[in-house]
Structures are given as C-alpha cells and as structure tokens.
N, C-alpha and C positions, 0 to 999 in steps of 0.2 A: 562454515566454521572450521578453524583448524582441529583437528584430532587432537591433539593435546588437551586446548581448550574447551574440548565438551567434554572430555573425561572427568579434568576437573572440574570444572563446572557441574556436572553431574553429582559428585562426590555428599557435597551436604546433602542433597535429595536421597540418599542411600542412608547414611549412618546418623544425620541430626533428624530430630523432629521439627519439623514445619507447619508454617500457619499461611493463612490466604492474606494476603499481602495489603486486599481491599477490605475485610471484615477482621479479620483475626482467628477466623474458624482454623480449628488446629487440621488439618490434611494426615491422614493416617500414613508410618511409614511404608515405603515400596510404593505408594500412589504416585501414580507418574505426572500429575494434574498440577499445574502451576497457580490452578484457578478452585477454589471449591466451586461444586455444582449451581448452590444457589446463583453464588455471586457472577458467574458464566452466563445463566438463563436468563440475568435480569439486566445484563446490559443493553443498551437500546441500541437496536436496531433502525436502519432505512424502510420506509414504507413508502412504496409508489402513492401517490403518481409523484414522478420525477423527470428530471430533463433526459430524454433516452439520450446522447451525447456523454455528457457530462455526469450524468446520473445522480445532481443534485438536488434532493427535493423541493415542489413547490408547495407555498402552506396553502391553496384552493385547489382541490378535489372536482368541486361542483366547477368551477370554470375551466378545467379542465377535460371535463366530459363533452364537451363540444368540441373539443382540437387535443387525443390524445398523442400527437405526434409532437406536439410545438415545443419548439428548444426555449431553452433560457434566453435572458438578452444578451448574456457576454458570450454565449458560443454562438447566436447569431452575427453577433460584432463581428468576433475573434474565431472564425471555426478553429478551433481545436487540431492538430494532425494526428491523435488517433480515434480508434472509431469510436469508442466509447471507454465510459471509465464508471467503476463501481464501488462503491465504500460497504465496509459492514453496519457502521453506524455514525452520525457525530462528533462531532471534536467538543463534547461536552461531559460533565460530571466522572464519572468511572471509568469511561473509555478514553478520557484524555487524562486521566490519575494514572490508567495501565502506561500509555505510552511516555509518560515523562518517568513514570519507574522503569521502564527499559532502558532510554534514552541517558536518564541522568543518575540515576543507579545499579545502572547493570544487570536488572531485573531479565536475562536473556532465556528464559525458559518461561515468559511470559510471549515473549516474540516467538518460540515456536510452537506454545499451545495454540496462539490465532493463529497460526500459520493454517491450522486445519479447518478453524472458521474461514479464512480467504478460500480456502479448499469448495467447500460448501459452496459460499459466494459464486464459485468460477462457476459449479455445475449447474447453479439454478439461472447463470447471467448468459453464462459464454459457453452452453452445450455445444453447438457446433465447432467452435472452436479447441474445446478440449480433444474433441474427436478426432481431429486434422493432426498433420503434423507441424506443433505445435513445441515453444522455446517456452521456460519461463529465464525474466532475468529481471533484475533491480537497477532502482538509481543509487547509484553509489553514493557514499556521505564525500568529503573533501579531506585530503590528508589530515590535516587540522584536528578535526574532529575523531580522526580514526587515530591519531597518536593518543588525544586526550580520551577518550572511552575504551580504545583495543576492541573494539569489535565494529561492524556496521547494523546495525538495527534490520536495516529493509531486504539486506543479503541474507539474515537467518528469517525472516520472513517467507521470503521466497524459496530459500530450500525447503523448508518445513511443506509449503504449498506446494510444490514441486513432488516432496514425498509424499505427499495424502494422495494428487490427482494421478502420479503413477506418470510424470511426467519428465523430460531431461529439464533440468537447469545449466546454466553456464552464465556467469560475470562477463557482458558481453562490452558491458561502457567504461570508459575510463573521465574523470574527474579530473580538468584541468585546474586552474587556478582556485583557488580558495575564494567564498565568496560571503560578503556579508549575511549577517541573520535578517531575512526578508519578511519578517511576520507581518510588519506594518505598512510593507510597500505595496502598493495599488499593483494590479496585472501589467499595464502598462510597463512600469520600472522594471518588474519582475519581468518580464521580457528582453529588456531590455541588457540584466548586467548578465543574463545567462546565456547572450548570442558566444558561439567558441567555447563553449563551458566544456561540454561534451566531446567525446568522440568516440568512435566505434573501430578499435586495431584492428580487430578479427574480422573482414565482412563476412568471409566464409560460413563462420557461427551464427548468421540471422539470414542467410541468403535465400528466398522464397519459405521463410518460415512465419508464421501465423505466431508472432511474439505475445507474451501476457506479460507486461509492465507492474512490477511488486514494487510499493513502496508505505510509508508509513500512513503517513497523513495526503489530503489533496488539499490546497488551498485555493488557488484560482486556477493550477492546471500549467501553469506556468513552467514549471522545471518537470513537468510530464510531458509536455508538447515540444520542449526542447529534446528531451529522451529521442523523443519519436520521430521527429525531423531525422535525428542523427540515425534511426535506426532503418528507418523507411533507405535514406539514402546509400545504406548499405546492402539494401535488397529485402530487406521484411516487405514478406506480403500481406502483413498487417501488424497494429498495435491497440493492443488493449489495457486498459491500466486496472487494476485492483489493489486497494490501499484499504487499511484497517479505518481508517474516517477520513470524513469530508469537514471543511469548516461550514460554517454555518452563514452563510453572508446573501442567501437569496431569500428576499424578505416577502416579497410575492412576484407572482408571475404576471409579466407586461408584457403586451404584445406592441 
C-alpha cells in the first residue's frame, strides 16, 4: 500500500470513534482491531479432513478415514500446478460479508487484520516452508478494477501476512488484459480465458524461491494455477496458495 494511502486511511481510526463493521460493537478509540473480538473468534473456520491439494473440505470424515490422502475429483482431473493451497474459512455468511466490505467498500483495514489470520494459517499449514527461503506475493486484480477501487485487496493481504510471518514480500505478477467476472464459469472456461493473463517481469524475484501465493477468495483454483504456471516458469521452487476462503462447491468426496 502506498504511504500516503495508509496514513490516510489510518486517520478516522485515530480521531473518529468506530464500530465493528459486522455487529455494530463500538471498538474503543486507539484500538488498532478492524474486527471486535467476538465477531473474529466466531467466524468459521476450515476443519479437516480436507483435499490436501487443494485444501477444500469433504463433508465425510468417516469415509475418509480409510484413504486419508485422497484428493478431490477436480485435482485428480485437473492437477493443480501448485503444491497446495489453504483457505481460513468459507465463502459463506461473515467471511463473505468481510470480503465484499473490502472489495466494494473499501473496508482496507479489514484486509490487513486477516492478513494476520493468513499468518496463523501459514504456520500451522506451511511450517517448513515459512522456514526456507521463502517469497510471499499476490494475484494482482486487473487495471480496471484497481482504477475503480484504488487499491488491490489480495496485495494488502499479503503484505499484512508477510509482516506477521517476518517474511520479504514483493509484487512479482503483472495482469495483462482485463478479464470478465468469472463467478459462474465452470473451471474449464476458467482456464481457459486466463491462458497469457499473467506474467512474471522480474524472474530474478522468484528464482529458486519457495513462493506463498496471497489471494482473496479460491474458487476452483483456476486464476491460482495460472499464477503458478507463470511463476514455477520463472524459477520458483515451489508454490503454495493461502486465500482468506474457499467456495464451497465440493458436495462429497468421489473416488
């Protein structure tokens, strides 16, 4: 985030009194917290078992205790090209309330209180990897979007996680052409209009580095695998994705 723009940004958090954006709980001034308590501790969370892959949950426990290795259908389809990817929670009720108040509001000190839940995420998912020497960076939005907001949502993301884990960040992808709103297109499509989306200027900046992919939401993995294509071909000696939710589209697990 530009220096300007968190100064200001910061400002009403100093001199106005504030409320939590999801209950209305007033937040005491000089509280640095975007979120009141409650409303933090009760948003839902991921719980294994899940596709270690993709890290989307299945709704059977007990069938999965005889094969706790087994991936989803679409990463056995589709492998994925990074190694794994991890969500905090769902793309349902509160945690899909926070992200369209970033998203469409400008709610950006929402985006870098999870920043520190992502944080959390990394250490309990991707311990050996935080250890390494290790990149975080973002999938960038599309001009478009970053004229009409002024900021990128998944870049303060990533810095915010980058500062919890004590880790370098750097904007390593650049966003070519502007692309439709993909919510309703199946993985297929979704693969298809993001071949050339991407590209990586810098390869020096990902060269035998162990990358952790920040973005907001995961849907089918689609514009994360595109990420990773472009980043692997740069020289990353791996990719791993962490996003503040997963959608919800895996109804059980088929072998």
């Amino acid at each position: 985030m530009h220096p300007l723009f968190k100064f200001l940004s910061a400002i009403p958090d100093v001199f106005l009194p504030k409320s939590c954006p999801l209950c209305g709980e007033a937040i005491p001034l000089g509280d640095g917290r975007a979120l009141c308590e409650g409303c933090l501790e009760s948003l839902d969370r991921s719980r294994p078992p899940w596709c270690p892959t993709c890290g989307k949950p299945f709704r059977s426990e007990a069938a999965l205790s005889h094969s706790p290795d087994h991936l989803c259908s679409e990463c056995r389809e589709h492998p994925p090209s990074f190694e794994a990817a991890r969500a905090f929670g769902p793309y349902e009720g509160s945690l899909r309330e926070l992200i369209q108040l970033i998203k469409f509001r400008g709610y950006t000190s929402l985006a870098t209180e999870l920043g520190s839940e992502l944080s959390r995420l990394a250490r309990e998912e991707y311990p050996e990897i935080i250890s390494s020497d290790s990149l975080i960076t973002h999938v960038p939005i599309d001009r478009d979007r970053w004229r009409e907001r002024g900021f990128d949502q998944a870049k303060i993301l990533a810095q915010s996680t980058a500062d919890h884990l004590g880790l370098a960040f750097a904007s390593t992808l650049e966003r070519g052409a502007s692309t439709s709103p993909q919510t309703r297109l199946p993985a297929s499509a979704r693969r298809k209009i993001l071949r050339g989306v991407f590209s990586a200027p810098s390869a020096e900046r990902v060269s035998g580095k162990n990358v952790i992919l920040v973005d907001d939401v995961l849907t089918t993995g689609s514009t994360a695998g595109a990420c990773s294509r472009v980043l692997k071909k740069s020289g990353a000696a791996s990719v791993s994705v962490l996003t503040i939710c997963h959608t919800v589209i895996q109804r059980r697990a088929s072998w």
